[in-house]
N, C-alpha and C positions, 0 to 999 in steps of 0.2 A: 338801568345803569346806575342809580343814583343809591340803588341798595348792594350793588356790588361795591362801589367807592366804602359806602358807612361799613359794609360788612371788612373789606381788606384795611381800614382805619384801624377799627376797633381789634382786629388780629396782628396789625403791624403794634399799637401800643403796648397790646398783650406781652408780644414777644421779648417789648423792649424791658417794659416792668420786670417780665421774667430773665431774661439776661442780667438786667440789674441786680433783680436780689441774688440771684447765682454765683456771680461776682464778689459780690459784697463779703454771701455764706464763704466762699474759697478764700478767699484773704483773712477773713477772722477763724478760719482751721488752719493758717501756715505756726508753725512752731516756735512760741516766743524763744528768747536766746538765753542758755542758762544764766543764773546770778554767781557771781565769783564769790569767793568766800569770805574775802573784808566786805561784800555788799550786804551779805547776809548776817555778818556780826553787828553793821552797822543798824540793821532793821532788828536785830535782838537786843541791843544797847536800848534802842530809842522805846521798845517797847515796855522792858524794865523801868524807864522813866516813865513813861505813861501807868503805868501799874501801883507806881509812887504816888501819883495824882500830879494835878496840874498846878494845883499850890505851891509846891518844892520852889523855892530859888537857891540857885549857887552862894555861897557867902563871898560879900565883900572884902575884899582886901584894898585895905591901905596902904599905900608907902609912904613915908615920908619924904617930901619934895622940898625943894629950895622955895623961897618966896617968890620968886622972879617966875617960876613956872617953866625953867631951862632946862633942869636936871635934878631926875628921883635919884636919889642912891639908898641903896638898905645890902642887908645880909643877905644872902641867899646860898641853899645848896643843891648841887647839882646832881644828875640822876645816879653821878657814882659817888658820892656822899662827901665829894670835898664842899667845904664852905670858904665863899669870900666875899668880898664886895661887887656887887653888880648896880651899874648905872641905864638910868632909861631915859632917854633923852624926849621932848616934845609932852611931857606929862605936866599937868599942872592939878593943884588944889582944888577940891569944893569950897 
């Protein structure tokens, strides 16, 4: 009796193992979801920067701010090329 118990043990563990990894394989063959096409510019963008190397930084820009640290105002123009004054509120100096 006691080698039928070890023998139906070690065939029930079996099973379970093999169910598991059965499972496991079927869910890593379901079909990822395609990428839309701003996700995919946006993984071509980021690449380009990497290609650049990682040393690159953006250039600083300054405005000119008030003392008090209330309010930048400077020139700026907009993406349809008029120019005026634009203010930024909550910006202060270095």
């Amino acid at each position: 009796m006691k080698k039928l118990t070890k023998i139906l043990l070690a065939t029930g563990g079996a099973a379970l193992i093999g169910g598991a990894s059965a499972m496991t394989y079927l869910k890593a063959q379901t079909q990822q979801p395609e990428m839309s096409d701003l996700t995919l510019q946006n993984l071509e963008a980021m690449a380009d920067d990497l290609e650049e190397g990682f040393d690159v930084k953006p250039p600083i820009v300054t405005l000119p701010c008030d003392p008090t640290g209330s309010v930048c105002v400077f020139r700026c123009t907009t993406a349809s090329g008029q120019q005026g004054e634009c203010t930024m509120a909550g910006l202060h100096n270095l």
